[in-house]
N, CA and C of each residue as an Amber inpcrd file, in Angstrom:
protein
   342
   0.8520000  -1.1720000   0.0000000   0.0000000   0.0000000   0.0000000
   0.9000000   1.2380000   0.0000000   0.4940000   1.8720000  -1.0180000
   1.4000000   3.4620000  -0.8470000   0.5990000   4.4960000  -0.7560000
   1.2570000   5.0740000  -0.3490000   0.7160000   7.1010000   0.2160000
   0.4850000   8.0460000  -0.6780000  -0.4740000   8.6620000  -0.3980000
  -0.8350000   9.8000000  -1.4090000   0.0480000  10.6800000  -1.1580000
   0.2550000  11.9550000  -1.8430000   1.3390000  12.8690000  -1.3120000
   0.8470000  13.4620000  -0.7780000   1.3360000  14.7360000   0.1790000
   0.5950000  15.4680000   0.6660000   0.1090000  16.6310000   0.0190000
   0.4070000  16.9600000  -0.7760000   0.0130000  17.5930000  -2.0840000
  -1.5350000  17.7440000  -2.4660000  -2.0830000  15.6550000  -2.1940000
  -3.1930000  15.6840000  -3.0720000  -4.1410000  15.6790000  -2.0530000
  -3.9570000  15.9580000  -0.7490000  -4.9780000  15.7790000   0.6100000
  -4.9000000  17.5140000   0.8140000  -6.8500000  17.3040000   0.8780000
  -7.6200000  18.3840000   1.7790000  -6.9560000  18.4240000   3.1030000
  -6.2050000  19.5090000   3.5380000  -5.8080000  19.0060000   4.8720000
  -6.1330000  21.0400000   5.9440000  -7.1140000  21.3180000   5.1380000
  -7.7330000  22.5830000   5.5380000  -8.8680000  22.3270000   6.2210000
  -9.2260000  22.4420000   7.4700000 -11.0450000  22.8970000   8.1630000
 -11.9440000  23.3700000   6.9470000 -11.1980000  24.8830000   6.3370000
 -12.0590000  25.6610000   5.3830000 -12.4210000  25.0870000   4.7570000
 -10.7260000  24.1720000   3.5980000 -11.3180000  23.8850000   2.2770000
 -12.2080000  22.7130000   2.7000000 -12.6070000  21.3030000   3.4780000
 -13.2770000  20.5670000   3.6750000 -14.7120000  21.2880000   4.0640000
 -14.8360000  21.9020000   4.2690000 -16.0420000  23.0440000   4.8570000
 -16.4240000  23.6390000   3.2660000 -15.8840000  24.0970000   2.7660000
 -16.2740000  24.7170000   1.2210000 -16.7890000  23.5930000   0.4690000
 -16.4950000  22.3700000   0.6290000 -16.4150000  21.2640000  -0.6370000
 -17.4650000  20.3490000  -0.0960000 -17.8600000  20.8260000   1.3100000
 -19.2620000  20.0680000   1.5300000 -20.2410000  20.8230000   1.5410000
 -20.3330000  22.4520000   1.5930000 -21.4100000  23.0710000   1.4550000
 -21.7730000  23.5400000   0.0480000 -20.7740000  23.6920000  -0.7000000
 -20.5910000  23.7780000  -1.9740000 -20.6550000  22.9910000  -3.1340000
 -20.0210000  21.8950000  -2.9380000 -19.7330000  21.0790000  -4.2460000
 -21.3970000  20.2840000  -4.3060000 -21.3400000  19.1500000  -5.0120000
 -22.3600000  18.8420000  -5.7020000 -22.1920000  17.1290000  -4.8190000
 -22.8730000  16.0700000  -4.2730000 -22.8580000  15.1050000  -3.8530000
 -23.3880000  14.2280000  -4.3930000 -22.9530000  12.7030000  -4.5190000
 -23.6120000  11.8670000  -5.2120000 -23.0830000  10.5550000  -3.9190000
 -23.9610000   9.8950000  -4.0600000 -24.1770000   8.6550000  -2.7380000
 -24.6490000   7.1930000  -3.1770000 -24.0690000   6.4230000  -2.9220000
 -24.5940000   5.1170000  -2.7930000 -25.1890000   4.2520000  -1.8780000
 -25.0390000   3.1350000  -1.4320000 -25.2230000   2.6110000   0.0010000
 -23.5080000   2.2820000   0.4050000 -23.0170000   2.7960000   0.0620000
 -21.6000000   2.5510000   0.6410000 -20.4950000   3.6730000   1.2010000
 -20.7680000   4.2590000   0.1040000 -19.9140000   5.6660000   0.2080000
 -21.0700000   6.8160000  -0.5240000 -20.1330000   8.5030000  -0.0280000
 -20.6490000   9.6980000  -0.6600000 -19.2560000  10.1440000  -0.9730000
 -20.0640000  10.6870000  -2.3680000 -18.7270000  11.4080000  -2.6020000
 -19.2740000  13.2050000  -3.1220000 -18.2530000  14.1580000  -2.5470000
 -18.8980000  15.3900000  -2.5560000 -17.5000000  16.0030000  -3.6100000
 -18.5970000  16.8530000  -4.4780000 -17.5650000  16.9560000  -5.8060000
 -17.7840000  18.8810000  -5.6910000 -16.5350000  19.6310000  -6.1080000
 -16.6190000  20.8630000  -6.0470000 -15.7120000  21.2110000  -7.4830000
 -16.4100000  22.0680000  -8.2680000 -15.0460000  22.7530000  -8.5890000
 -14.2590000  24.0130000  -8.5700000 -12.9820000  23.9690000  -8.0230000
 -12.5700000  24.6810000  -7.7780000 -11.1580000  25.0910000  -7.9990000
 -10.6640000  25.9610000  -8.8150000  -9.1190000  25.7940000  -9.3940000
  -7.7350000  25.9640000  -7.9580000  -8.5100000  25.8780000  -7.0960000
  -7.0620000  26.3000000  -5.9720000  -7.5960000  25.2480000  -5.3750000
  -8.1940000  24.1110000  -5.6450000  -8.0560000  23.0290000  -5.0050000
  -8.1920000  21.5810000  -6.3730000  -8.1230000  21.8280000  -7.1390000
  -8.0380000  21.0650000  -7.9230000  -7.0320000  20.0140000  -7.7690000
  -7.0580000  18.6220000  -7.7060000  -6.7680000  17.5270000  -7.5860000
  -6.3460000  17.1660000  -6.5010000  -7.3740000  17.8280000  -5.2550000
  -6.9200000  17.2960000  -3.6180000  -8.3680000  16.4860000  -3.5940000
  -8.4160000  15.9850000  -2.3530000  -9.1950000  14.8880000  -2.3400000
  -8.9660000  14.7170000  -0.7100000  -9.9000000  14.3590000  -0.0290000
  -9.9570000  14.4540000   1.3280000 -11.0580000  12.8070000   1.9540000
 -10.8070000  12.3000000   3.1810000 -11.2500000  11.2510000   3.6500000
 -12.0080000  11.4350000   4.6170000 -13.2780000  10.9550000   4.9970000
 -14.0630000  11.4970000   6.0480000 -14.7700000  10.0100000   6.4220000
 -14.8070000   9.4670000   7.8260000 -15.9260000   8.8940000   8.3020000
 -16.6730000   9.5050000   9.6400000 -17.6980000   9.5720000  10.0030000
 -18.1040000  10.0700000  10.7590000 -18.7520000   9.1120000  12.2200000
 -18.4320000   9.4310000  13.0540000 -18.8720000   8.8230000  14.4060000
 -20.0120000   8.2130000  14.4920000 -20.8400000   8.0810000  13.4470000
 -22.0730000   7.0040000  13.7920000 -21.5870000   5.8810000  13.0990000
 -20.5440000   5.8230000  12.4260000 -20.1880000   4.0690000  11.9820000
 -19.3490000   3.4060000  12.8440000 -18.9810000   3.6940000  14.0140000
 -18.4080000   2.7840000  15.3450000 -17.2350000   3.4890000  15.7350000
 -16.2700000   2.5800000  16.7240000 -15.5420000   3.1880000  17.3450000
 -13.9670000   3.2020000  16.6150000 -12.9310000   4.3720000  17.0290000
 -11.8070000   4.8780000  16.2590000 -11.2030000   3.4350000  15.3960000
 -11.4050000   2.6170000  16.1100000 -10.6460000   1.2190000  14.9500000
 -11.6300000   1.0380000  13.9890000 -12.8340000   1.1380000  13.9790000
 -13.4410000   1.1680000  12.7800000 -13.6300000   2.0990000  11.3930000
 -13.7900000   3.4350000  12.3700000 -13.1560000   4.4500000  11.3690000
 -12.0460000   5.2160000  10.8760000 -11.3580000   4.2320000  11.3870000
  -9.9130000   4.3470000  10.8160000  -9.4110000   3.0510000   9.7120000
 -10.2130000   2.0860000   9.5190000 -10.4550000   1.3910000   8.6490000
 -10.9830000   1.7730000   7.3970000 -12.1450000   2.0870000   7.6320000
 -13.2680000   2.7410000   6.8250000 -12.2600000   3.7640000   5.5900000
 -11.5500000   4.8220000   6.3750000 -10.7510000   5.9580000   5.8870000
  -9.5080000   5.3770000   5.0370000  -8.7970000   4.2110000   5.4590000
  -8.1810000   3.4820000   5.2720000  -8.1730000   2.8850000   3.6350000
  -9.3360000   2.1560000   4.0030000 -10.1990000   1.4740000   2.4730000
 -10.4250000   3.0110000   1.8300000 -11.1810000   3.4890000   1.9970000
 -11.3690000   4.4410000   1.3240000  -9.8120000   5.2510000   0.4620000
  -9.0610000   5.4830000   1.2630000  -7.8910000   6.2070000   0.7160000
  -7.0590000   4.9400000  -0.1920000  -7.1390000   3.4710000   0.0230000
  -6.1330000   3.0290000  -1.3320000  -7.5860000   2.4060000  -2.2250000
  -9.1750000   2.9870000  -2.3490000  -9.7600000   2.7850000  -3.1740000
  -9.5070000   3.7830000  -4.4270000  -9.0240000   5.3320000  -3.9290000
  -9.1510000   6.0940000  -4.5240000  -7.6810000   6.0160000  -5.1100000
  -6.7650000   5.7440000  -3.9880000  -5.3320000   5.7570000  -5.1100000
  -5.3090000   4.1980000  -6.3530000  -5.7910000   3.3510000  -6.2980000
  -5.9370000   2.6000000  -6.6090000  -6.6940000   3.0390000  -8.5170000
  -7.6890000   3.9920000  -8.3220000  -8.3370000   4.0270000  -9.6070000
  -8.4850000   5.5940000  -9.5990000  -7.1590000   6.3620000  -9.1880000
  -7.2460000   8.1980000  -9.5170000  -6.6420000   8.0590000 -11.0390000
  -6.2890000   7.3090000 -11.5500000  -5.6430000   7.2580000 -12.5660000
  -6.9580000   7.2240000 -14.2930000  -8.0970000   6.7760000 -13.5850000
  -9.0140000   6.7350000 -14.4260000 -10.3330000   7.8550000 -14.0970000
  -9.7650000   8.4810000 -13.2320000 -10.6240000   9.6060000 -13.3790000
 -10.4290000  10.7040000 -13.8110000 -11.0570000  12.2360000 -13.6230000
 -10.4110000  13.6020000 -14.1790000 -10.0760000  14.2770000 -12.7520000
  -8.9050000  14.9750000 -12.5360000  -8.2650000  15.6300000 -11.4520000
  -8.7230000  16.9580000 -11.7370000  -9.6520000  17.3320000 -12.3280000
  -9.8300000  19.0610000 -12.1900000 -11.3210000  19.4260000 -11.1820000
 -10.7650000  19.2140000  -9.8730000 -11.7310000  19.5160000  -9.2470000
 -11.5960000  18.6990000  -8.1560000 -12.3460000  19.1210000  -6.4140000
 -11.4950000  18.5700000  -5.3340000 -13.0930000  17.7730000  -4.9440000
 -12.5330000  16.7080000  -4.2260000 -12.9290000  15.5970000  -4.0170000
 -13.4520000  15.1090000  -2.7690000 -14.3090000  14.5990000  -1.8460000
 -14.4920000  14.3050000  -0.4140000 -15.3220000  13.2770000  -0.7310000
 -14.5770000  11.7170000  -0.0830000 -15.0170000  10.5130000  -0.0260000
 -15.3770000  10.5620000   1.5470000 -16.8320000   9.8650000   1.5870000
 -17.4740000   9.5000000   3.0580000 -18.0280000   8.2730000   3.0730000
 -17.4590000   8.1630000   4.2470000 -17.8110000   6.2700000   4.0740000
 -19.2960000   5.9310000   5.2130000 -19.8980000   5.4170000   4.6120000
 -21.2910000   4.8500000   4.9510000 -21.2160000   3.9620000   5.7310000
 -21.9560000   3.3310000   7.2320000 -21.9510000   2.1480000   7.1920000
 -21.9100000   0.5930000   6.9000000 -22.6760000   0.5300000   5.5710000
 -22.0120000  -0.5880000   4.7000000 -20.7410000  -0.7050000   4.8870000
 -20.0060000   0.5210000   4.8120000 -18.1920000  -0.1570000   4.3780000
 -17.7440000  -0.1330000   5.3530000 -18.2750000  -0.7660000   6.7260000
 -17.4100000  -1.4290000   7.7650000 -17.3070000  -2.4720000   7.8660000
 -17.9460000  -3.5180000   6.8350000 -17.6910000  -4.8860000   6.5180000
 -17.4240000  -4.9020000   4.9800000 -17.6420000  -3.9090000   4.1110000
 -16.7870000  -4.4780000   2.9190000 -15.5520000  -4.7310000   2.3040000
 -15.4580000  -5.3200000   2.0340000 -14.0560000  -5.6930000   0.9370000
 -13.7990000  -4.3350000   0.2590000 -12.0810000  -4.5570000  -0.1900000
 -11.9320000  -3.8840000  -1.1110000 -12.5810000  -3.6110000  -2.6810000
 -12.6590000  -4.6570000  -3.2180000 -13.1100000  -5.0330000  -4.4320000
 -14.9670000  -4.4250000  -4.5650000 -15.5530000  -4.4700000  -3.4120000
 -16.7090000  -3.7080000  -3.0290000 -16.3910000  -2.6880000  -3.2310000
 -15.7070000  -1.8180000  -2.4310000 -15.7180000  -0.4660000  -2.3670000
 -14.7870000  -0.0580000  -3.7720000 -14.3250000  -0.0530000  -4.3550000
 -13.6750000   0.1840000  -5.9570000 -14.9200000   0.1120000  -6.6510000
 -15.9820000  -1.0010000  -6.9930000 -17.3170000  -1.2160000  -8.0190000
 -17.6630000   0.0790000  -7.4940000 -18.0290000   0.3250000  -6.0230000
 -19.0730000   1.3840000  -5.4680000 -18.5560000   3.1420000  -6.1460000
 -17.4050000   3.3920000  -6.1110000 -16.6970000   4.0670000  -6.2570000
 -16.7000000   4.2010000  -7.6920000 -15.8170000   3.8650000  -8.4530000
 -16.2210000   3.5320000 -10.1320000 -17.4650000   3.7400000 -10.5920000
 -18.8040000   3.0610000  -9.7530000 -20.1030000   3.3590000 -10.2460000
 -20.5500000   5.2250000  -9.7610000 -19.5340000   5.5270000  -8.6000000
 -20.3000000   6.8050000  -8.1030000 -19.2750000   8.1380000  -9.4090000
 -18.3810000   7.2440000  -9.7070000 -17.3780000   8.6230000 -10.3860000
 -18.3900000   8.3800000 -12.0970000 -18.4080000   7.5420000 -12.3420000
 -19.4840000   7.1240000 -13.6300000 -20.4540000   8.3880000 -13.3770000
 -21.9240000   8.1490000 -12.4590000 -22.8750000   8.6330000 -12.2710000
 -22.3850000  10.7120000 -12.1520000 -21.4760000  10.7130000 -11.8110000
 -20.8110000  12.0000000 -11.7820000 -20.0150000  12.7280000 -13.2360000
 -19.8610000  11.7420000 -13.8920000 -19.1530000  12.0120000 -14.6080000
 -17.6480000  12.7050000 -14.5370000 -16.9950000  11.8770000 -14.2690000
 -15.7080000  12.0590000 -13.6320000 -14.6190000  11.0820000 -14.3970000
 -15.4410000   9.5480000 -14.6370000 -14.2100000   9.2960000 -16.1130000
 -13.7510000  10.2530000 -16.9990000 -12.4490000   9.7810000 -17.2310000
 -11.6250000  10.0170000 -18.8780000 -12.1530000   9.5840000 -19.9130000
């Protein structure tokens, strides 16, 4: 498993605050993903689970999967525009291979392929 740079992580209060009141959201039963565009954040991408899917070992899993789903298939999407993956209950028991279909189907529905 390898690391995103720090480059490509939301690592602002604001900008995570702008890109959820702002951007545009699309959801499955697994994950949300909240899409903005914005040229001073273009190709960051940020990880979020929130305290109703269990305790810190779980959502640190969750964030986990989530971050090598996205390095895993950033290569087939478009980087002009910043990114916030949220992980749903479902994905405290899914597989990887789950959460990639879920993901793939949510960047599809967004239009976010190349």
């Amino acid at each position: 498993m390898f690391k995103l740079k720090k480059t490509e992580i939301i690592g602002n209060k604001r900008d995570f605050s702008r890109v959820y009141s702002k951007g545009k959201s699309f959801a499955c039963r697994d994950m949300v993903i909240y899409i903005l565009d914005d040229e001073r954040l273009d190709g960051k991408v940020g990880f979020a689970a929130g305290k109703k899917l269990g305790c810190a070992v779980i959502r640190n899993r969750v964030k986990r999967l989530l971050r090598e789903t996205y390095r895993l298939c950033k290569n087939d999407i478009r980087r002009d525009f910043a990114m916030i993956l949220v992980g749903r209950k479902n994905l405290t028991t899914a597989k990887l291979d789950s959460a990639i279909k879920s993901f793939k189907e949510l960047c599809r529905r967004a239009k976010l392929t190349k």
